[in-house]
N, C-alpha and C positions, 0 to 999 in steps of 0.2 A: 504494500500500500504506500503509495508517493506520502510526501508530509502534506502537500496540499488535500490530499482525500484524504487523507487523517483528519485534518484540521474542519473538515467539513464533514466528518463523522463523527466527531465528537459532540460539535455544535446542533447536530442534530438529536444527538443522544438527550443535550444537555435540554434540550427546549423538549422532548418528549415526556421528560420525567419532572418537568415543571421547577429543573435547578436553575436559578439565577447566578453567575458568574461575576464578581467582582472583574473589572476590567485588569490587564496589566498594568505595573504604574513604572514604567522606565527602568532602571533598574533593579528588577528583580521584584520579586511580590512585596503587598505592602500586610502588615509591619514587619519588619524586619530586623528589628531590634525594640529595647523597651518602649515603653511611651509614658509622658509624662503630661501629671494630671495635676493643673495647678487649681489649688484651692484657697484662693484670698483672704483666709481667716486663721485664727489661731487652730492646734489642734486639739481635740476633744469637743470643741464645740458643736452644736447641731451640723451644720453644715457640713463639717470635716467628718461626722458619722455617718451620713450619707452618701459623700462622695468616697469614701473607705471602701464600705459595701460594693458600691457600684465599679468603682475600679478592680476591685478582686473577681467580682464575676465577668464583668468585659475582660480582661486580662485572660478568662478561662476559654474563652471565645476565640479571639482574637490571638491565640495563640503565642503572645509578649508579656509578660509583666506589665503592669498600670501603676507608675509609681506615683506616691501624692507627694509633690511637695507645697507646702504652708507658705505663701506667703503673704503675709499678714498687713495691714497699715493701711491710714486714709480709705480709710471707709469700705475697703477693698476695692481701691480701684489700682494700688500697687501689684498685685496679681492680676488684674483683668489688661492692665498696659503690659504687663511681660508679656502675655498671649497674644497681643493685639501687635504687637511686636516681634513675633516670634517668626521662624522662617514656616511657609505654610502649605508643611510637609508630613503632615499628623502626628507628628511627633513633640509636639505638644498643644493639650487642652486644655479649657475651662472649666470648672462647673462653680458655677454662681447661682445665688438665691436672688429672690425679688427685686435686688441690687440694683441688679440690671436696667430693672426699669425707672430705677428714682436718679441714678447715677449721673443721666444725663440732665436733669433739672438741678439737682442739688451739689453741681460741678458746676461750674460757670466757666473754668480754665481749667483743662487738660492734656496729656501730652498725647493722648493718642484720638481717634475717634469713636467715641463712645454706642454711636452708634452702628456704622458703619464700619467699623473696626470687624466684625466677626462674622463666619459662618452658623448658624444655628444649625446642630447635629440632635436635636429632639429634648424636649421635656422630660422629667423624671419621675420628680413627688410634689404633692401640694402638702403642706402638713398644717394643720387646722390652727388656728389661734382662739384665746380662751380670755375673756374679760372677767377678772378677778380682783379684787381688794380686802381690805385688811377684816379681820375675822366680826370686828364689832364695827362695822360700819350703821351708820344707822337706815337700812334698809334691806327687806327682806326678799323682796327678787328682782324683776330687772324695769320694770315699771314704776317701781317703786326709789331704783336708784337713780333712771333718768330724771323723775322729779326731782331727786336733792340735786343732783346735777344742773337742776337751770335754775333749781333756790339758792344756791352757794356759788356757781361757778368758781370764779377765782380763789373761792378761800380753799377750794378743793386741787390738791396737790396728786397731778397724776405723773409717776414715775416713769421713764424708759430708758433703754442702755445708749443713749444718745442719738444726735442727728441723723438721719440717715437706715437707722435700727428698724427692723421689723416693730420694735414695739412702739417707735417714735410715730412710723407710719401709721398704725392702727389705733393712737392717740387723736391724729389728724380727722380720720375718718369718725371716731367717736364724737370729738368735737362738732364735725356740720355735720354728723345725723343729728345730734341733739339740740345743734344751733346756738350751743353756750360751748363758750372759752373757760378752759382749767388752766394752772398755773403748772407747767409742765418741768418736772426738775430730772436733767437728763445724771445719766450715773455713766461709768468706765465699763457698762458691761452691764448683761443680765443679773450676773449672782449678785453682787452687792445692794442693786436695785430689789430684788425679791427680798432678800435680808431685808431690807427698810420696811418692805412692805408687811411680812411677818412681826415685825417690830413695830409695827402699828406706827411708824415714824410719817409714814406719805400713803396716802387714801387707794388710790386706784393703778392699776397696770393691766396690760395688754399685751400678750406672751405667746410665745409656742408651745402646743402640748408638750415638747418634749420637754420644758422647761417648766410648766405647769402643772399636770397632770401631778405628780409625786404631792405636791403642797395641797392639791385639791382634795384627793382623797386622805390627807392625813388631816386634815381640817383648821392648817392653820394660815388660809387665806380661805376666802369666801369666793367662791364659782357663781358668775349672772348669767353668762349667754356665750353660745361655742358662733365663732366667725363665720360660718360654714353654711352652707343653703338645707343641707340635713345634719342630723343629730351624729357625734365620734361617738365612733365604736367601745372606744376604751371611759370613755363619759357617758352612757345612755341615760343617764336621768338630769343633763345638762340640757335646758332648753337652749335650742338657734336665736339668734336675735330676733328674728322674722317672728318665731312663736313668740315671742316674748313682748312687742309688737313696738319692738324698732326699726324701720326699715332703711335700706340703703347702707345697712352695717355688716359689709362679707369684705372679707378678707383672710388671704392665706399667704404662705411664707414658702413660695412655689420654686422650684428648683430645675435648672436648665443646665447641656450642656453644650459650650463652642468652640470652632477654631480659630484660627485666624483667616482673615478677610484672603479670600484665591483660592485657599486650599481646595485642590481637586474634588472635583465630583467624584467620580470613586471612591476616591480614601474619607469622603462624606458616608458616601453610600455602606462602606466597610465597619467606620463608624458606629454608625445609627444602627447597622447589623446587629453589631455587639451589644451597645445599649435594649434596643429590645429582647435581646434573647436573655439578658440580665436582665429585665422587668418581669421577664415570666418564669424566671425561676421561683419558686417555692420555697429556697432560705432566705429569698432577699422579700418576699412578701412576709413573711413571720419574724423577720428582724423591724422591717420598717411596721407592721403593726405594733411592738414593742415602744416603738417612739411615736406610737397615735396618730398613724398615717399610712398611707399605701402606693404605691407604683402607680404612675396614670396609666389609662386604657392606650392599648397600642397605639391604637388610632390614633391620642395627641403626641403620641412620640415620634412623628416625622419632622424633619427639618421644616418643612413650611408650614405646620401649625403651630412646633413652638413660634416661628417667627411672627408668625399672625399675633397668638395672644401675648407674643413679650411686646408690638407695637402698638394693643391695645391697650397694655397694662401702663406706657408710657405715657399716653392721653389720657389717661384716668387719676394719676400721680400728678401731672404736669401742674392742672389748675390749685390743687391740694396746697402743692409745694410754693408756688408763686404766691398763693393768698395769704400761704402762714410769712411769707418773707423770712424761713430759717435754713441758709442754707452753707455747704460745707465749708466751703474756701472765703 
């Protein structure tokens, strides 16, 4: 058999049995040594648990190593410029949280382009957020705590781990559903901010399950309303905002992965391979239940529905951020 009739018996092999073929990518197949997976935040943090998980099972895929490196600072846009910077040969990624889409509002001056900087290779997890405050507040569920919230507004001190923070954002969003201003005292971080909150030192915060949940069920914060459009799994007797009948109050702390801006469609397509075949493993759904969250449906895990909903999530941020006038630089 000539190599040209080879080459056109395989191809026909491959299309009968319904295999799709990554393309070649120049020399020699792609990955071909490790791949590095940067994660903009310190390690142990939520984020860096999630991309953990997800590089060790892509790595099983993708037959290379997935190595995380941390690199941490200004709000995490110090690792999203090293990617955004990187040569755009898949051999090195992103995976960012929500970030992504506040980044370019609450950046005014950057070195790289915040938007346009990256390839979107597929979404991952949403992981719920949980509006909680201090154990003796004076109100007993969530109708009950918006009312103090437009009697007190400003004397009422609502906590978050800074600018920027998942929980600064979901501060913002509390504020115009409620249509009252709190006095918002930002911390170095989750822990120290939930300490205060335990300590009954500052009234209100707005968190991640994975950050929440622990203090919820041990009762030393008070649980109002889960961010969510239905009720977490690991909270079933946390009512949603909606039930609770505030609306216009969802929000989640959504997790994406990218490259840098060119990188081949193949080594996209190779990518995103990995990724989903990692979302429908069975340890990494029983790990990410553990942290009160799940793998999104395949279906948002293509490169052009993350990109869809990270350019909605930017229009939706945008007015938030400009109204409050708080921004990073």
């Amino acid at each position: 058999m000539s190599l040209i009739t080879r080459r056109i018996f395989l191809a026909a092999t491959a299309a009968s049995t319904g295999t799709l073929a990554v393309p070649a990518l120049g020399q020699g197949a792609y990955p071909a040594r490790p791949i590095s997976m940067v994660i903009p935040f310190a390690a142990g943090g939520p984020t860096d648990t999630v991309g953990r998980l997800i590089a060790q099972a892509m790595g099983t895929d993708l037959g290379q190593t997935v190595v995380v490196e941390n690199v941490g600072g200004a709000g995490g846009t110090l690792g999203a410029q090293r990617v955004a910077n990187a040569r755009p040969d898949g051999y090195t990624i992103l995976l960012h949280h929500i970030g992504m889409a506040t980044i370019p509002t609450l950046y005014r001056r950057l070195a790289y382009d915040a938007i346009n900087g990256f390839e979107t290779l597929g979404l991952v997890t949403e992981v719920p957020m949980t509006l909680i405050a201090r154990r003796n507040i004076e109100a007993n569920n969530l109708a009950e705590l918006v009312a103090l919230i437009r009697r007190r507004g400003e004397a009422l001190n609502y906590a978050n781990a800074g600018i920027g923070a998942a929980s600064h954002l979901c501060g913002l969003l509390l504020m115009k559903a409620v249509d009252t201003r709190m006095t918002t005292v930002p911390y170095r971080g989750t822990g120290p901010a939930m300490n205060d909150l335990v300590a009954g030192t500052v009234d209100l915060m707005c968190d991640q399950t994975t950050n929440t949940t622990e203090q919820i069920r041990a009762g030393t914060v008070r649980a109002f309303a889960a961010t969510t459009p239905e009720r977490i799994d690991t909270l079933p007797d946390l009512p949603t905002a909606a039930q609770g009948g505030l609306s216009g109050f969802e929000v989640s702390v959504w997790h994406g992965l990218y490259a840098p801006r060119g990188t081949p469609a193949p080594i996209v397509a190779r990518l995103n391979q990995a990724l989903v075949k990692a979302l429908q493993d069975e340890g990494i759904a029983r790990r990410f239940a553990d942290l009160g969250t799940a793998p999104v449906p395949v279906a948002r895990a293509t490169p052009q529905m993350h990109r869809e909903f990270w350019q909605a999530d930017i229009a939706k941020w945008r007015p938030l951020i400009q109204a409050a006038g708080q921004f990073a630089d």
